[in-house]
N, C-alpha and C positions, 0 to 999 in steps of 0.2 A: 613482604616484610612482616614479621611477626612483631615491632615494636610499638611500643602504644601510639607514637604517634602516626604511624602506617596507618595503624588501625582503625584511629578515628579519623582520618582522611578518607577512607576507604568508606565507611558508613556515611559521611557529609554527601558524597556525590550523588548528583541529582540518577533517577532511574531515567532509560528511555522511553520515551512515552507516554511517562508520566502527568498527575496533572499537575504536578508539581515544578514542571522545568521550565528554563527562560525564556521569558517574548525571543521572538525574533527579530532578527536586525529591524530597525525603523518601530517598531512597538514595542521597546521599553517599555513596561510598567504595564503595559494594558492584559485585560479576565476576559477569559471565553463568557461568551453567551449562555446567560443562563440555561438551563432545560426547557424551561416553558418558552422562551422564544424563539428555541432552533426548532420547538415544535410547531411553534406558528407561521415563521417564518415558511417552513416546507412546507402546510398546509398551503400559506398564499402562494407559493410556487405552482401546486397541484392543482388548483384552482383556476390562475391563468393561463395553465396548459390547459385543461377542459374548455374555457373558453374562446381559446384559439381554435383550436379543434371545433369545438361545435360551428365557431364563423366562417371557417374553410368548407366544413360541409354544408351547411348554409347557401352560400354562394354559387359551390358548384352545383346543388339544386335548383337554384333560379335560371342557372347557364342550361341545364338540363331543360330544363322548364319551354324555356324561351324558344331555343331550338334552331335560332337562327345566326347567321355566321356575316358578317360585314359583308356588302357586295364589293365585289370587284371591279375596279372604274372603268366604266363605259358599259358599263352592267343593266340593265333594267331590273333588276332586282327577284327578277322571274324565281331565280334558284332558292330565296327566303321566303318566298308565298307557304301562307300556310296549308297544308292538305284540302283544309274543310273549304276554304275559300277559291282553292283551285276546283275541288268538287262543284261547288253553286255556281262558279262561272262556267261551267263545259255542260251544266245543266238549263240556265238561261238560254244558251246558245241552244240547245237542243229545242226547247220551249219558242224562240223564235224561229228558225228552221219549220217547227210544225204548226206555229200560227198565224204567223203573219205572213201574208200573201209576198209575191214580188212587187217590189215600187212599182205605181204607174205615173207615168210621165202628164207634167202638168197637175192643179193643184187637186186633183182628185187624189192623187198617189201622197203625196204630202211628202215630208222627209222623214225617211227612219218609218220604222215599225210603231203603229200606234191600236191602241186596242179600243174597244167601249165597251158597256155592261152589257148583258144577255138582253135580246129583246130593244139594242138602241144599234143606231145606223151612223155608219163612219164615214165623214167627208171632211178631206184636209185635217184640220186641227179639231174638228167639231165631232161630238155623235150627239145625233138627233133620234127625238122619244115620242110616236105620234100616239095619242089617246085615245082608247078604244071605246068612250063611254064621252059624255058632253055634261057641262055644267058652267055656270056663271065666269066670268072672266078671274073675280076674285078669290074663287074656290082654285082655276087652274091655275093661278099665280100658285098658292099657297100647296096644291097637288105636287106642282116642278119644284118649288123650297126643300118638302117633306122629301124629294126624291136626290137631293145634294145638287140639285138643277137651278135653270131658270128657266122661263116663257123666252122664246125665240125672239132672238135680237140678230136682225139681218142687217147686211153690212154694206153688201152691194148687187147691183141686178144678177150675176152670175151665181151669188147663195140661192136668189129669188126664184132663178130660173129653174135651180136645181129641184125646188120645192115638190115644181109640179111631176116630178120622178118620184120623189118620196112620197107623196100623197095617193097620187096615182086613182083620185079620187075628183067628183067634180063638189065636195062637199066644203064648207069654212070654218077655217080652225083661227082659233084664239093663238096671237103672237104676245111680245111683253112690249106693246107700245099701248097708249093710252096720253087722253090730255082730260084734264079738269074741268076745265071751264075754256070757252073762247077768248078770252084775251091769252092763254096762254099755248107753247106749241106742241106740238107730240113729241111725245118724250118716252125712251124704250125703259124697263124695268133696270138699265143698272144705270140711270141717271142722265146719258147725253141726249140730245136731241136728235131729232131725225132731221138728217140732209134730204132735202127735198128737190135739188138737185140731181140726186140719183134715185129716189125711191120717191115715188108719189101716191098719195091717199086718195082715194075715190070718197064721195060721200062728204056729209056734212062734219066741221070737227067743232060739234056741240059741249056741252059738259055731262059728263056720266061716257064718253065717248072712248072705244076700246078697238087698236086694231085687229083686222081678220086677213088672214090669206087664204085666197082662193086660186088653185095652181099658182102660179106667177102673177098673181095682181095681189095687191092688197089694198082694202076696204076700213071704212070705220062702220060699225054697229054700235047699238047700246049694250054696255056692259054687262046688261042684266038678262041679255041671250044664253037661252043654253047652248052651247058649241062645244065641240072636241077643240083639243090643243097641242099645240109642239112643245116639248121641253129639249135642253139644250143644255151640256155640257161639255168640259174640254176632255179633250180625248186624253189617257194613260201612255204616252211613250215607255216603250219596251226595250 
């Protein structure tokens, strides 16, 4: 219509898409978002995408990491060992194979694989360390200390017995028993007394008094003898 009032009907109507058109149902009256906030807005979008992303990868590098997968019940768990620990154990295993003898029956053999240092002798639980040079009782106490030892503390005639195997010698060697003075009784270096029920002192138990074994006896001397000695340790299970 060409009449004026067509005309200015025509010019009133809102454009499409303009910024100038009506809210939408339910938002009567309400303004877009300024510029600077649909900018920041997307910014904080862009930002908790990155950090999602970064903790997904995150994650699946610790699962990478780790390596191992839940065992399967009634599993020993064999399947999640890890390589390096499966390697040391098939090497242990090799290392007893070539060290350690086969059990001997009775307590000579002892249980299980057991080792002792270079230069010491293995019975039951025990390796024994005979000294190739002689000095005061209180020097070899302090000798067996300096060596992670002690002075020989026997337990029963059957250690006793074994002595004179290990010595193999008709010489006497310094043990870790000693007493003080006579009122009081012989007593081994880690504190208990000696049963004298199974293990008996020859000789006087004066004060300054230090025992000796000789093959399978043992003796009191004066502490201030030079003599060789036993040192004594627990043996290394393998």
């Amino acid at each position: 219509m060409e009449d004026e009032e067509g005309y200015t009907a025509l010019n009133l109507r809102p454009k499409r898409g303009g910024s100038g058109g009506p809210s939408q149902p339910g938002n009567q009256g309400s303004r877009q978002c300024p510029g600077w906030l649909q900018v920041a807005l997307g910014a904080g979008n862009l930002i908790l995408s990155v950090a999602l992303l970064l903790l997904v990868v995150r994650v699946s590098l610790l699962v990478s990491e780790k390596g191992q997968t839940p065992a399967a019940p009634g599993s020993d768990g064999a399947g999640s060992r890890d390589p390096s620990t499966a390697e040391c154990s098939a090497r242990l295993e090799r290392f007893r194979s070539q060290l350690c003898p086969p059990a001997q029956p009775g307590p000579a053999g002892g249980a299980g694989c057991k080792l002792c240092p270079t230069d010491w002798q293995l019975r039951g639980d025990k390796c024994y360390w005979v000294s190739r040079g002689g000095d005061m009782w209180t020097k070899s106490r302090a000798d067996c200390s300096a060596r992670g030892s002690q002075l020989l503390v026997i337990r029963d005639p059957k250690e006793l017995d074994f002595l004179k195997d290990l010595t193999q010698v008709s010489n006497h060697f310094w043990i870790g028993l000693s007493v003080s003075s006579p009122e009081k009784a012989w007593t081994w270096v880690d504190g208990s007394q000696l049963n004298q029920t199974l293990l008996l002192v020859s000789g006087p138990a004066e004060g300054n008094s230090c025992g000796v074994v000789n093959r399978n006896r043992i003796r009191s001397d004066t502490c201030s003898s030079v003599l060789r000695w036993i040192c004594q340790r627990d043996a290394v299970p393998l």
